[in-house]
N, C-alpha and C positions, 0 to 999 in steps of 0.2 A: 671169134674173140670179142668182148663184150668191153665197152668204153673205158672200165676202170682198168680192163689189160692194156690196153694200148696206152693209157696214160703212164704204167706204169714202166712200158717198155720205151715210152718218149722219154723219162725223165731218169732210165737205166743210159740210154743213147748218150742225154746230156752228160751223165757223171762220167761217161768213158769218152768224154770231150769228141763227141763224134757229132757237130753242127749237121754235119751234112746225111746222117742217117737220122737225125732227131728231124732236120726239118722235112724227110721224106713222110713226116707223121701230118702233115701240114695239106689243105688241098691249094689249089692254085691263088683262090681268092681269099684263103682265110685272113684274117685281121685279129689287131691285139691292140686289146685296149686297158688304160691303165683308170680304174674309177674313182680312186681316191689314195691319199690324200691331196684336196688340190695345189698344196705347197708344193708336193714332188717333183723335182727338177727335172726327172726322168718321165713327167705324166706326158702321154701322147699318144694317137692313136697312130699306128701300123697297117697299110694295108696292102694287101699279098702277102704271096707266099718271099719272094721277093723280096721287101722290107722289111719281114720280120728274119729273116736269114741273116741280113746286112747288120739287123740290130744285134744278132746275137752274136755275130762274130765281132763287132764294135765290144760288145760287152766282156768277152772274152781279151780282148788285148787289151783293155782300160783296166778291169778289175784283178784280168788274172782268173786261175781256175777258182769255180763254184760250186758246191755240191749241192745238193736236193735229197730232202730225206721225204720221203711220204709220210705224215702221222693218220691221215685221213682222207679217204675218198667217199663221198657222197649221192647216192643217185639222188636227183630232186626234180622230178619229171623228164622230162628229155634233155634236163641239165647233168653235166658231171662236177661238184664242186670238190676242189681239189685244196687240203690243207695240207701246204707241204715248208716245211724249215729248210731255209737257203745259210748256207756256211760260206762265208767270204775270205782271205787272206788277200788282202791288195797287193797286186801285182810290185808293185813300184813305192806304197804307201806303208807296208806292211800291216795296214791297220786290218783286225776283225769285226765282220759282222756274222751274228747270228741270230736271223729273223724270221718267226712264222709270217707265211703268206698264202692269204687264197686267191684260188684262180676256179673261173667257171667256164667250162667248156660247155660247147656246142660241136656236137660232133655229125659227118654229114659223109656216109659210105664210109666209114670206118678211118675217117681222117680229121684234122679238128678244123673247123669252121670257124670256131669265134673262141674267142681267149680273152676274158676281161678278170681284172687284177685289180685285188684286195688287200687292202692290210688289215682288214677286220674280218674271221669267221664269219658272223654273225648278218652285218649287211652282204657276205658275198652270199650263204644260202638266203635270204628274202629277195636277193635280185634274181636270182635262179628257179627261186618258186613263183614271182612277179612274169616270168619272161616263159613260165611253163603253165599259166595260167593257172 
C-alpha cells in the first residue's frame, strides 16, 4: 500500500468517527504540528501518538462530528501533501465551517511520522519540497 493509500484509509477511519482505528495509522512517536497561521488558537505542536489521539478526541467532543474530503494528494519527494476540505457543524454552537487545508505527511513503515498543517496549498508543498531536499 503506497502513502496516498493509507492516507486515504486514515481520513476514511476519521469520517466513520473511528479515533481509535485512525490513530492505529500513527507510529508511536509521530507528532503534529500546526505551521501557520500564527494567530490560530488551536496552533501547537503534539508529540506522540498519545497526544495526538487525546487531541483528536478533545476535537471530537468540542466541535462535534467532522468530515474530510480529499480534493488532492501529492507525492513531493518522500513528502505526502495532502489537500483535503474539513466540514464542521458545532457540536453545541451550530455554526458551519468549510475549510480547505493542507497537511504534509512523513510517513515511516507505512505509518505517519510527522503531520504539519497548512492553511495554504502552496507554502504546504514548498515546505515538503524544502524538507525533501
Amino acid at each position: 500500500m503506497d502513502n496516498s493509500e493509507i492516507a486515504r484509509e486514515m481520513y476514511e477511519a476519521w469520517n466513520q468517527g473511528t479515533v481509535d482505528r485512525m490513530i492505529d495509522f500513527w507510529t508511536e512517536d509521530g507528532d503534529w504540528h500546526w505551521e501557520d497561521p500564527p494567530e490560530l488558537p488551536d496552533r501547537r505542536a503534539l508529540r506522540g501518538r498519545e497526544d495526538v489521539e487525546a487531541h483528536l478526541r478533545d476535537l471530537i467532543e468540542f466541535i462535534g462530528g467532522m468530515r474530510v474530503e480529499v480534493e488532492e494528494l501529492l507525492e513531493v519527494g518522500d513528502e505526502l501533501v495532502s489537500v483535503v476540505r474539513f466540514t464542521v457543524t458545532g457540536a453545541k454552537s451550530g455554526i458551519q465551517i468549510d475549510t480547505p487545508i493542507a497537511q504534509v505527511f512523513t510517513f515511516e513503515s507505512g505509518r505517519v511520522r510527522r503531520c504539519r498543517v497548512f492553511t495554504d496549498r502552496e507554502q504546504a508543498i514548498e515546505a515538503a519540497r524544502e524538507r525533501s531536499g
